[in-house]
Phi, psi and omega in degrees: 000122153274128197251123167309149149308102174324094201300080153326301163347297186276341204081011198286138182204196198188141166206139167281085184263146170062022186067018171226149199272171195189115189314105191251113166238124171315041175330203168254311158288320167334279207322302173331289196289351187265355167257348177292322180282300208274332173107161174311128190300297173330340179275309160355293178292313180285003182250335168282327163302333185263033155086016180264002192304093170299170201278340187277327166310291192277005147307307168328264175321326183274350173300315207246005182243310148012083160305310180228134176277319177326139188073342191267196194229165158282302179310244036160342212245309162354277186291304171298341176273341190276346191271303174304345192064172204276343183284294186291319180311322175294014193271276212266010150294328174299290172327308186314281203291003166251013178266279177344291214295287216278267233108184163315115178300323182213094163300166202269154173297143183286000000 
């Protein structure tokens, strides 16, 4: 399997599932359905700044940010954050939630 490189830019980050690295991008539906689960992302954000973020959360989130899903689990999204530990995971959650706050580095032209 091949994985595009991930677009600083864009909010774009890779986690590593199943031993393949795997494109996680904030779309606008990805955010949708992962606030439709998770509840509004600013609250979101603010429980991962004070350290309150569960494990099912930022699992969640990477679920729904999943440019491609195929072959994979939700256990599998899981399972890759328990393996990297909570520390490394938190590289591309950082990506994440700072793609939520700031937006698109250059919004698109009118």
């Amino acid at each position: 399997m091949s994985v595009n490189p991930a677009n600083p830019h864009r909010g774009e980050a890779t986690l590593v599932v199943a031993g393949q690295p795997r494109l996680l991008r904030p779309s606008f539906t990805a955010l949708v359905a992962a606030e439709e689960e998770l509840g509004p992302l600013f609250a979101l954000v603010e429980r991962a700044g004070a350290g309150q973020l569960r494990l099912a959360e930022m699992a969640a989130l990477f679920w729904h940010c999943l440019a491609e899903r195929a072959g994979l689990t939700r256990e599998a999204v899981g399972e890759a954050v328990m393996a990297l530990g909570l520390a490394a995971a938190s590289k591309p959650l950082r990506v994440l939630l700072g793609q939520i706050l700031q937006g698109a580095a250059d919004p698109p032209s009118p």
